[in-house]
Residue frames relative to the residue before (quaternion, step in Angstrom):
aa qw qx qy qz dx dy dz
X 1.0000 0.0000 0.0000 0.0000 0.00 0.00 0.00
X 0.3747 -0.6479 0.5378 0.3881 4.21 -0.79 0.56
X 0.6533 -0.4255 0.4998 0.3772 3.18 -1.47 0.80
X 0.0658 -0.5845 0.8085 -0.0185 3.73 -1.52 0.87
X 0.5027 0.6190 -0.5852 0.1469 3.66 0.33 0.08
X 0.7679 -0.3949 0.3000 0.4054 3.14 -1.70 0.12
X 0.3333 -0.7589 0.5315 0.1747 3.88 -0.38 1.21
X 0.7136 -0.0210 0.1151 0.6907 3.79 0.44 -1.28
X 0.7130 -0.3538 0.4168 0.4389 3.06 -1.38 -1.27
X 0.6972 0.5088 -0.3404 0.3732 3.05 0.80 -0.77
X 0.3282 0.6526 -0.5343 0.4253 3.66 1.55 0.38
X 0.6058 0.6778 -0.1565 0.3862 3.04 0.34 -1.46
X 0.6016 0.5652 -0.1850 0.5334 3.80 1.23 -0.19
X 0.6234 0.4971 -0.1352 0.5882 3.05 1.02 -1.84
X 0.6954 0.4343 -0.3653 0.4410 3.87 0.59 -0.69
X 0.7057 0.4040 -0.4136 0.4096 3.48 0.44 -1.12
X 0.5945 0.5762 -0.4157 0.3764 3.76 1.07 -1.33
X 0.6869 0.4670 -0.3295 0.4488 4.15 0.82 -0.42
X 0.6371 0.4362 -0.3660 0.5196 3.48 1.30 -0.21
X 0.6686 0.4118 -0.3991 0.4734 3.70 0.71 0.24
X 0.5940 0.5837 -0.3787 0.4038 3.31 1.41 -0.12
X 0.5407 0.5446 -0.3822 0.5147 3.32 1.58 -0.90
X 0.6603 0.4700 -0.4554 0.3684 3.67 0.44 -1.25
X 0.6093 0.7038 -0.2848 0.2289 3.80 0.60 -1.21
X 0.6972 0.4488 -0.1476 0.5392 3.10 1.56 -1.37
X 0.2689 0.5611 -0.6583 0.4237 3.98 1.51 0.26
X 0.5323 -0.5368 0.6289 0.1817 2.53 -2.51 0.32
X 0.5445 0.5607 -0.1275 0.6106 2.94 2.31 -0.89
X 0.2586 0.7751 -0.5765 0.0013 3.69 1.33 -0.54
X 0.2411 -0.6789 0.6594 0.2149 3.79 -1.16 0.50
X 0.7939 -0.0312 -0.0255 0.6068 4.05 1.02 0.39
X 0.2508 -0.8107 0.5220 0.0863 3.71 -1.04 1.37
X 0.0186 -0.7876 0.6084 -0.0962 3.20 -0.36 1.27
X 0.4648 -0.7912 0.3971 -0.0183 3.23 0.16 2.45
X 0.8271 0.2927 0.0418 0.4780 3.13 1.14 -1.27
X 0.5266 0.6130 -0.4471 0.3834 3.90 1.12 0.39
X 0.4717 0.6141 -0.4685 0.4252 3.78 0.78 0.00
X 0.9148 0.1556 -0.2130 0.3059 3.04 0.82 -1.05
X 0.3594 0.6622 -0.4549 0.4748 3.54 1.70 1.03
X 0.4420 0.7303 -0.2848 0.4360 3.18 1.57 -0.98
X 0.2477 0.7266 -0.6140 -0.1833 3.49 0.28 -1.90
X 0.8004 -0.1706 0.2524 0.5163 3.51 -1.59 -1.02
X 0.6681 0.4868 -0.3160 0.4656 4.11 0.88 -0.94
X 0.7224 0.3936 -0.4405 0.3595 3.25 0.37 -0.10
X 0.6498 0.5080 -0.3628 0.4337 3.45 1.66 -0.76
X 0.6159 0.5179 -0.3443 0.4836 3.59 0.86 -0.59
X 0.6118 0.5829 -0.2690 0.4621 3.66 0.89 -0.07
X 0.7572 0.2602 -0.2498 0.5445 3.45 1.15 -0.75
X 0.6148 0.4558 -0.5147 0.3865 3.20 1.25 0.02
X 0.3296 0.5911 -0.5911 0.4389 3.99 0.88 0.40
X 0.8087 0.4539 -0.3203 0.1933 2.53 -0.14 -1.50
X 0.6315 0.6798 -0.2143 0.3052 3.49 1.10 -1.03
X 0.8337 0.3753 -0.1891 0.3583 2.41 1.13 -1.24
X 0.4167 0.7598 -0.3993 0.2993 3.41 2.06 0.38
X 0.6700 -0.5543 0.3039 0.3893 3.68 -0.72 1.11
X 0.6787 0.4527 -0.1547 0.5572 3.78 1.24 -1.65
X 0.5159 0.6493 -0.4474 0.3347 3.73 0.96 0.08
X 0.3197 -0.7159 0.5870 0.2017 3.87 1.34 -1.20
X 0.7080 -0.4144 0.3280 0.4684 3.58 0.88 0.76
X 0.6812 -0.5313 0.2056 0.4597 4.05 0.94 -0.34
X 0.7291 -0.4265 0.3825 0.3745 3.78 -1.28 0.13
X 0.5904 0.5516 -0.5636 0.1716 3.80 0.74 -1.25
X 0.5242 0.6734 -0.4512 0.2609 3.99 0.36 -0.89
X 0.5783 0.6999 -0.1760 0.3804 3.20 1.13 -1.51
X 0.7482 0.4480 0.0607 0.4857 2.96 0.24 -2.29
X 0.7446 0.3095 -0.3893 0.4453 3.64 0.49 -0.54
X 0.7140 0.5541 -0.3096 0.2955 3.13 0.85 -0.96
X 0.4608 0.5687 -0.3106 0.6064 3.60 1.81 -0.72
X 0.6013 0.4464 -0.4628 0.4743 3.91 0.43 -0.64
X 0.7845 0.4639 -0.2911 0.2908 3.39 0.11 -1.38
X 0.8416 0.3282 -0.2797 0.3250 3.33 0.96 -0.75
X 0.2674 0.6871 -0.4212 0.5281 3.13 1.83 0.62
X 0.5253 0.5382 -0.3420 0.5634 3.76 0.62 -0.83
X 0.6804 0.5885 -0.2759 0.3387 3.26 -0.02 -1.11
X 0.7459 0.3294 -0.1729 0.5524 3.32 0.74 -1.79
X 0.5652 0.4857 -0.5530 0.3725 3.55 0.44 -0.61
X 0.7947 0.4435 -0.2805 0.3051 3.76 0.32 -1.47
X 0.6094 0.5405 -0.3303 0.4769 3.70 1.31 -0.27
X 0.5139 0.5102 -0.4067 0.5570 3.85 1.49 -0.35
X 0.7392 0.5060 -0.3954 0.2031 3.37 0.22 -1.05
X 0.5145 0.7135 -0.2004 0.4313 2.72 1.80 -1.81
X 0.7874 0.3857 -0.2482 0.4118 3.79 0.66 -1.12
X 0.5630 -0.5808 0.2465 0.5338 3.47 1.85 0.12
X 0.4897 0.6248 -0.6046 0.0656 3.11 0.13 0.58
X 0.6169 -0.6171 0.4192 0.2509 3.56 -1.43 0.82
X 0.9331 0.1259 0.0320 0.3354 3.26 0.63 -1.29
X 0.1816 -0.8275 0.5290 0.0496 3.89 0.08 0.60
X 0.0198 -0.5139 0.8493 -0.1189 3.85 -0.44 1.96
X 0.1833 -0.4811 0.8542 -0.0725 2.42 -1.80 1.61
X 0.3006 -0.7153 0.6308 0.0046 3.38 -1.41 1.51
X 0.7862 0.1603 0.0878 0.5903 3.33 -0.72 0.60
X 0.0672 0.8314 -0.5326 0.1437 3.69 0.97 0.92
X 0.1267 -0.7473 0.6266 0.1811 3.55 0.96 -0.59
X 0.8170 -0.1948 0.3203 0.4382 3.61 -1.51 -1.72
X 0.5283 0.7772 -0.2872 0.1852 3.50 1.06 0.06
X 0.0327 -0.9541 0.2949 0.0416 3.21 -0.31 0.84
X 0.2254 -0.8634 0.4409 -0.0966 3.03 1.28 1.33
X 0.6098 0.3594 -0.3517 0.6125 4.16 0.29 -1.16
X 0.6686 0.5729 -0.4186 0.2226 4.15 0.17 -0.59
X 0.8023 0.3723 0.0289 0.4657 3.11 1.56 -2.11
X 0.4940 0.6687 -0.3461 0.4347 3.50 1.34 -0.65
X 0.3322 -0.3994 0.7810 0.3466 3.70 -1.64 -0.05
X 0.1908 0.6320 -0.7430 0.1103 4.07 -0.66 0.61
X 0.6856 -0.4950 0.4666 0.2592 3.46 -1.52 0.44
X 0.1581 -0.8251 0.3519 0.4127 3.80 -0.09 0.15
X 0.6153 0.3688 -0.5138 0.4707 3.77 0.92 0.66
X 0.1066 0.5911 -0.6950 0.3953 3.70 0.35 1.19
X 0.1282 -0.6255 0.7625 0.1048 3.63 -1.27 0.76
X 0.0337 -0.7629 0.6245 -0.1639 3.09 -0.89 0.86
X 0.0575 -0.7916 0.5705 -0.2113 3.50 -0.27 2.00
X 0.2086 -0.8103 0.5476 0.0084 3.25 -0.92 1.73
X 0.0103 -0.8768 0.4531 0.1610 3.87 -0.50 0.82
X 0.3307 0.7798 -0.5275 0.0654 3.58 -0.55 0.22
X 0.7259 -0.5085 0.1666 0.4321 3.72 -1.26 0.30
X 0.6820 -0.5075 0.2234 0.4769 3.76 -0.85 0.96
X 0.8587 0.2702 -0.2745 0.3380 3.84 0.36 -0.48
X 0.5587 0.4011 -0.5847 0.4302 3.26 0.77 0.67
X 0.5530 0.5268 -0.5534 0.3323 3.82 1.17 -0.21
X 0.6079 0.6563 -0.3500 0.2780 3.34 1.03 -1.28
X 0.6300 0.6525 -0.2312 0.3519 3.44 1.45 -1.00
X 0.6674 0.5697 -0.0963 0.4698 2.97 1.38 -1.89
X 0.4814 0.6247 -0.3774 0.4853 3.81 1.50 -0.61
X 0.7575 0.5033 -0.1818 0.3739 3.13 0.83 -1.70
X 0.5993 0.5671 -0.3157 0.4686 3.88 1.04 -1.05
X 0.8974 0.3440 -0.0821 0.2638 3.11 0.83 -1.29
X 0.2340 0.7624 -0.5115 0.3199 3.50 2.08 -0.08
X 0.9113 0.2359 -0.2569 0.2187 3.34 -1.27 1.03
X 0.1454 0.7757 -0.2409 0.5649 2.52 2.36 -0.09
X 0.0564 -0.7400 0.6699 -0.0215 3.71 -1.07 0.93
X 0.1815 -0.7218 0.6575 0.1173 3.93 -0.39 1.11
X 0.5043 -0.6605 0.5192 0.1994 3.28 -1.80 0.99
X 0.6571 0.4127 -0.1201 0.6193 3.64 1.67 0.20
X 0.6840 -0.2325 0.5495 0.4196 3.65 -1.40 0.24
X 0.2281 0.6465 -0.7242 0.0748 3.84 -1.10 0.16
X 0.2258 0.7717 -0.5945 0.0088 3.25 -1.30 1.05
X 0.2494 -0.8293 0.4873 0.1124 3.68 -0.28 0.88
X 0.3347 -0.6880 0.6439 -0.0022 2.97 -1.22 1.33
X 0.2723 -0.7707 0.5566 0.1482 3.56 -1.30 0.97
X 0.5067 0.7040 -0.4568 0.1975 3.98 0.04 0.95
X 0.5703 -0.6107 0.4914 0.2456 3.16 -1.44 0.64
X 0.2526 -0.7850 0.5324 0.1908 4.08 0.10 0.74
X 0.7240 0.4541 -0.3626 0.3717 3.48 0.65 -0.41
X 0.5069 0.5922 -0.1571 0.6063 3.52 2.07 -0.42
X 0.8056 0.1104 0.0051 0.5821 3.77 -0.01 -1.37
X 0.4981 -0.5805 0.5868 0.2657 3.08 -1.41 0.97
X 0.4754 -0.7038 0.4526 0.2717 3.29 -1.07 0.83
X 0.3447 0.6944 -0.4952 0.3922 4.37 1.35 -0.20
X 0.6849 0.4922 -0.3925 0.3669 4.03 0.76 -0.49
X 0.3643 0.7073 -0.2050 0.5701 3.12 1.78 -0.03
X 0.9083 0.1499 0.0898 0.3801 3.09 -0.42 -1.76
X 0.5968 0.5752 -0.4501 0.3323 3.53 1.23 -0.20
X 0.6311 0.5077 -0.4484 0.3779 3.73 1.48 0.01
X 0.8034 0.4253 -0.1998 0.3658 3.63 1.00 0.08
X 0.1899 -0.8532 0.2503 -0.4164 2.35 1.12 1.82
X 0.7662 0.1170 0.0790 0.6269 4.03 0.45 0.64
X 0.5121 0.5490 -0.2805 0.5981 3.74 2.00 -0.22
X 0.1214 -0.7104 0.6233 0.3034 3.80 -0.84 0.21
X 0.3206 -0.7969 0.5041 -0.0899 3.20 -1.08 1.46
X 0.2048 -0.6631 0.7143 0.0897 3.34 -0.58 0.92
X 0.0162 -0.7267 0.6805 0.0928 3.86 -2.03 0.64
X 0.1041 -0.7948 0.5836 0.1297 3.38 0.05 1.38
X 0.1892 -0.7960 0.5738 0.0371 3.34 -1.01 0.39
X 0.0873 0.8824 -0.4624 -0.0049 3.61 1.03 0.25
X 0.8587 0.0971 0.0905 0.4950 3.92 -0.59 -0.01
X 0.5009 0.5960 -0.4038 0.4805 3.59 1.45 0.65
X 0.8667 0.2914 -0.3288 0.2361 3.50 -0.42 -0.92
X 0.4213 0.5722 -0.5129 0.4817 3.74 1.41 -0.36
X 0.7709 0.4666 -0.2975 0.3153 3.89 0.31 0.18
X 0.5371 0.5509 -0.2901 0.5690 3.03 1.66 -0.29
X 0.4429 -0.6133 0.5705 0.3198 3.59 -1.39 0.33
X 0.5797 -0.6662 0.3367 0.3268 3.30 -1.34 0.51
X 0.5977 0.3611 -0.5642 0.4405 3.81 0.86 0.67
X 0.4973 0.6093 -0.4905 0.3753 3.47 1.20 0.14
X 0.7645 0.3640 -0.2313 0.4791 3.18 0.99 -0.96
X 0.5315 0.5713 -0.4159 0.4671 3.68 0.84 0.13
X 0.7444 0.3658 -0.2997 0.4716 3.56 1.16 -0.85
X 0.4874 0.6375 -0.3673 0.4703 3.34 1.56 -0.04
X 0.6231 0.5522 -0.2441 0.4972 3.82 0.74 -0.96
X 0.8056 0.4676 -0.1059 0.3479 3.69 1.37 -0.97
X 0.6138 0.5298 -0.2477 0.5302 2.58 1.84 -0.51
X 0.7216 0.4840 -0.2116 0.4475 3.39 1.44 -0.47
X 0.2388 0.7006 -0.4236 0.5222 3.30 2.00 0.14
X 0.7823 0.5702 -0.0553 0.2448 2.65 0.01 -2.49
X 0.6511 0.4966 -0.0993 0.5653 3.28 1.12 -1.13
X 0.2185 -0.8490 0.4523 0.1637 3.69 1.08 -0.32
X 0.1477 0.5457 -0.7471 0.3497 3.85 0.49 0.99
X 0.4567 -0.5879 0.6605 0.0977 2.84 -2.18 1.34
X 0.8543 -0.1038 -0.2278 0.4556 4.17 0.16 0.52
X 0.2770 -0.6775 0.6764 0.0818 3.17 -1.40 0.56
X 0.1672 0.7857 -0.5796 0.1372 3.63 -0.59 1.18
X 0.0050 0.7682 -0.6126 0.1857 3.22 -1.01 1.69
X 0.4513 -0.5903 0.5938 0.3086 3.35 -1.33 -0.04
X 0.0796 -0.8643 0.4946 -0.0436 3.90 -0.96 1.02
X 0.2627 -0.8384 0.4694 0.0877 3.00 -0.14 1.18
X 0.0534 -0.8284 0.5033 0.2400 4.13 -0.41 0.06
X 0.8161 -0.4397 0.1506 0.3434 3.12 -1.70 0.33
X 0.4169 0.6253 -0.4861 0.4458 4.08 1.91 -0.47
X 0.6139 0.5826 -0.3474 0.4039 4.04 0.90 -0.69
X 0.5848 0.5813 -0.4353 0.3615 3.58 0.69 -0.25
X 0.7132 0.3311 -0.2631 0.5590 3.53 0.97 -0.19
X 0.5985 0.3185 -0.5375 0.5015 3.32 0.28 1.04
X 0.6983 0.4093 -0.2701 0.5214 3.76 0.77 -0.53
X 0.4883 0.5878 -0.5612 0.3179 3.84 0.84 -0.11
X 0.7578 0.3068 -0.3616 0.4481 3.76 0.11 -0.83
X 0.5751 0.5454 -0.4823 0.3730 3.89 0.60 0.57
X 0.3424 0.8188 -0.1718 0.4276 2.84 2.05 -1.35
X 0.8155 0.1270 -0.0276 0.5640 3.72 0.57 -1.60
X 0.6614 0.4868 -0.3712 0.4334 3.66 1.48 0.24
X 0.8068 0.3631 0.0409 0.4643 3.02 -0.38 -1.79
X 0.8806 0.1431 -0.0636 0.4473 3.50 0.78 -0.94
X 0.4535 0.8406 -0.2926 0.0466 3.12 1.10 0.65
X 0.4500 0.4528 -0.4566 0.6197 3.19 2.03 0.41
X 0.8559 0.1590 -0.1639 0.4639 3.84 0.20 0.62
X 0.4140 -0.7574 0.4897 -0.1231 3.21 0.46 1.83
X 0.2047 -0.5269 0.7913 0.2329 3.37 -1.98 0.44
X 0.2096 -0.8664 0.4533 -0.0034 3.13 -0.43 0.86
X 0.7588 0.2969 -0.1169 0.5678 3.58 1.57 -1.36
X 0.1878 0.7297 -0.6234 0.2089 4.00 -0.01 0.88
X 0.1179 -0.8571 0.5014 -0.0111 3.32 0.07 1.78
X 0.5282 -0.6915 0.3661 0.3297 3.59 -0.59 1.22
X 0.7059 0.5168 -0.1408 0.4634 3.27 1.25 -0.98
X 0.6755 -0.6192 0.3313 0.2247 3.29 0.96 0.21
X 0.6854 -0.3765 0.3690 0.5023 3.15 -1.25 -1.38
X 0.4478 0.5266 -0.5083 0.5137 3.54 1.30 0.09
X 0.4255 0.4977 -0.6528 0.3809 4.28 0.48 -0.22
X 0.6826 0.6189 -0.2218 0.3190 3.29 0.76 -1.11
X 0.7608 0.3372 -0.1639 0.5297 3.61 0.73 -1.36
X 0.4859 0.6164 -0.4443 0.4319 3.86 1.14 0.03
X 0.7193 0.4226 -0.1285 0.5362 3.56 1.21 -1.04
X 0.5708 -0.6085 0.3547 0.4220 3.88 0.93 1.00
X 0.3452 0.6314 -0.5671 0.4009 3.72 0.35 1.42
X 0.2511 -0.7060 0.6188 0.2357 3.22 -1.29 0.28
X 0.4288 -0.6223 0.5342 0.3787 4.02 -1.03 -0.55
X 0.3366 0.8280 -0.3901 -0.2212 3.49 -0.15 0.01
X 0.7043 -0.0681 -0.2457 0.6625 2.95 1.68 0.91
X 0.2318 -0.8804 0.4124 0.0337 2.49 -1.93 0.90
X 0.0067 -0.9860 0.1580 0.0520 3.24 0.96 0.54
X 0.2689 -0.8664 0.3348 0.2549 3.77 0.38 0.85
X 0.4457 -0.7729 0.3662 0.2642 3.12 -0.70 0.94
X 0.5609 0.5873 -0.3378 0.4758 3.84 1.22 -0.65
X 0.7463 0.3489 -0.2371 0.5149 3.89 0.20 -0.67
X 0.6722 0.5256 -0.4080 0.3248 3.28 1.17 -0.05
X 0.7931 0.3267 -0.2388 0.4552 2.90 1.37 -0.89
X 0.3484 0.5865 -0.6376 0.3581 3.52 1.33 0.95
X 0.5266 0.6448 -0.3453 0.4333 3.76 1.13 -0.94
X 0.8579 0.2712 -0.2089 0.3832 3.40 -0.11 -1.06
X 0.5875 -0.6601 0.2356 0.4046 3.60 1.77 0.62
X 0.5347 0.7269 -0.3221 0.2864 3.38 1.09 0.22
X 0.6402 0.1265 -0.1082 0.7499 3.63 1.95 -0.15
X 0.1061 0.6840 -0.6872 0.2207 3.52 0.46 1.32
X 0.3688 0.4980 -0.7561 0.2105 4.28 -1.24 1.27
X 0.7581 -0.4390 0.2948 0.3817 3.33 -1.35 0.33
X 0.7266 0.3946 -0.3261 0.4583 3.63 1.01 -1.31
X 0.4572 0.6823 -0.3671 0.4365 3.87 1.09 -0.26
X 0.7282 0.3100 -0.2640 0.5512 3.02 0.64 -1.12
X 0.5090 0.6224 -0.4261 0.4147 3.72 0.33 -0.59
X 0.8047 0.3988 -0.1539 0.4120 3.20 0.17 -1.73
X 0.6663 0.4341 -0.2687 0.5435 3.91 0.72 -0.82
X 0.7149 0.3155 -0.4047 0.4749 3.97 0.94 0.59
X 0.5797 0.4288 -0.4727 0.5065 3.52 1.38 0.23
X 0.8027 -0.2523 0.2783 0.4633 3.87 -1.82 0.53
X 0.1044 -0.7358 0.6479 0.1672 3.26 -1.06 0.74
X 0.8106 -0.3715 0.2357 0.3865 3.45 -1.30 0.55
X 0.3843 -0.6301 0.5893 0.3288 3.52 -0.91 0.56
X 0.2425 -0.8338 0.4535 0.2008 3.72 -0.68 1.19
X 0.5201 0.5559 -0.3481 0.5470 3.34 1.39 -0.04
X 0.7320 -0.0691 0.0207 0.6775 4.06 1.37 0.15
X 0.1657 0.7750 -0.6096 0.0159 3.26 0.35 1.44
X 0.6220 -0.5895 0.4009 0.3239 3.67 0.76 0.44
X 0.7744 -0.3833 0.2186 0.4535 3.39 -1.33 -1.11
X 0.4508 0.7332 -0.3004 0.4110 3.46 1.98 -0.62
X 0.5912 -0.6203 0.4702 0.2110 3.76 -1.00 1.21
X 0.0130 0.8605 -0.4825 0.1629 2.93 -0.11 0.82
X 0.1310 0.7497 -0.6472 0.0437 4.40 -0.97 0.58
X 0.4080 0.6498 -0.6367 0.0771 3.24 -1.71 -0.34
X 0.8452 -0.3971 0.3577 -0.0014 2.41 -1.87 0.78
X 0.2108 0.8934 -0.3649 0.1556 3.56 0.86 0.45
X 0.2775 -0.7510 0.5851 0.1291 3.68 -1.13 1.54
X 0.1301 0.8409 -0.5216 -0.0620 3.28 -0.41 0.19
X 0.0682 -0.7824 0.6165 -0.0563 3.81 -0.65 1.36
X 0.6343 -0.6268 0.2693 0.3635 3.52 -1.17 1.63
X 0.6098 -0.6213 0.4113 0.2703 3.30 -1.44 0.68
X 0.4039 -0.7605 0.2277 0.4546 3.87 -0.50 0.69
């Protein structure tokens, strides 16, 4: 069979952008995303079918991925609601949030990721009409500090979504990432966080599927990695029990497991553990 593994990151797009296409085409969809089939293309489908079809996969990712989509949605629409102005999406990958949302249309709304998957995404998406401001920035986060960005918006309240970004970054990337956005003084940061009980389910992707693009940051500590470094929590939201709720991992032990205590995310120990996490500077 030809390698379908992960190539860079920006593969890694093409996958998630085919799992929102699959959700889209429910009858039950829980969010329509008009336009991920074709961001998706053939790499993103030939990617998730690997993945699926890996023993440590559980049948495939979509549970994951939808359920991380949905409650992202969420946070974006409760920031806006509370006024924020501006939305830097990090590591924008294939997403098109400004496309599918109800968003305000003088929302400014600034997409960053590495020059050739924007260049691509320009190209998919010419004619395309966003429901917001949209402006796309060409940069490599793991290379440029992300303040060239953020030092013009300034006196704006700023949301930084980060979706599907920081479990790739190393942890002085991501430490200098957390500081610069301190520093910079945007009022929420919302990502998805994976912890250190996750390294053994992702290790044998680690040397397969993902081995030119690692998870790399899975902080034993949790969300306190976070509050040690002049964060606050203001929400926290697991991703597993959500997406038994929202019907998307519905077997008996699922359900079981997503009504007993869920890990303490501030010490979730050795136990697998994600979610969704807002996080707005400390006072």
């Amino acid at each position: 069979m030809t390698d379908v593994g992960v190539r860079a990151v920006d593969d890694t797009a093409r996958w998630v952008a085919h799992q929102r296409a699959v959700e889209s085409a429910r009858p039950d969809a829980l969010f329509h995303d008009r336009l991920a089939a074709r961001l998706a293309g053939a790499r993103g489908r030939e990617i998730a079918a690997r993945a699926a079809a890996e023993p440590a996969s559980a049948g495939g990712d979509g549970w994951y991925l939808v359920a991380r989509t949905v409650l992202l949605d969420r946070a974006v629409r409760d920031a806006v609601d509370a006024g924020v102005e501006t939305v830097v999406n990090l590591g924008a990958g294939l997403d098109v949030r400004p496309y599918r949302l109800d968003l305000p249309a003088e929302l400014e709304w600034i997409e960053v990721d590495l020059p050739a998957l924007i260049a691509e995404k320009d190209a998919a998406l010419a004619g395309e009409t966003p429901r917001c401001r949209v402006r796309r920035v060409p940069l490599d986060l793991a290379a440029g500090r992300v303040t060239t960005v953020l030092d013009g918006l300034r006196g704006r309240r700023t949301l930084v979504l980060a979706e599907g970004l920081i479990m790739y970054l190393s942890p002085d990337e991501a430490d200098a990432l957390a500081a610069d956005l301190l520093a910079a003084g945007v009022d929420r940061w919302c990502f998805d966080l994976s912890t250190a009980g996750v390294g053994s389910l992702v290790a044998e992707r680690n040397r397969g599927l993902l081995r030119s693009a690692p998870w790399r940051f899975l902080p034993a500590d949790g969300v306190a990695h976070f509050e040690r470094r002049g964060w606050c929590a203001e929400r926290i939201e697991p991703i597993f029990p959500a997406a038994v709720a929202l019907g998307r991992l519905d077997t008996p032990d699922a359900r079981r497991l997503a009504a007993a205590p869920q890990p303490d995310p501030r010490a979730p120990g050795d136990a697998p553990y994600s979610a969704v996490v807002t996080l707005t500077p400390a006072p």
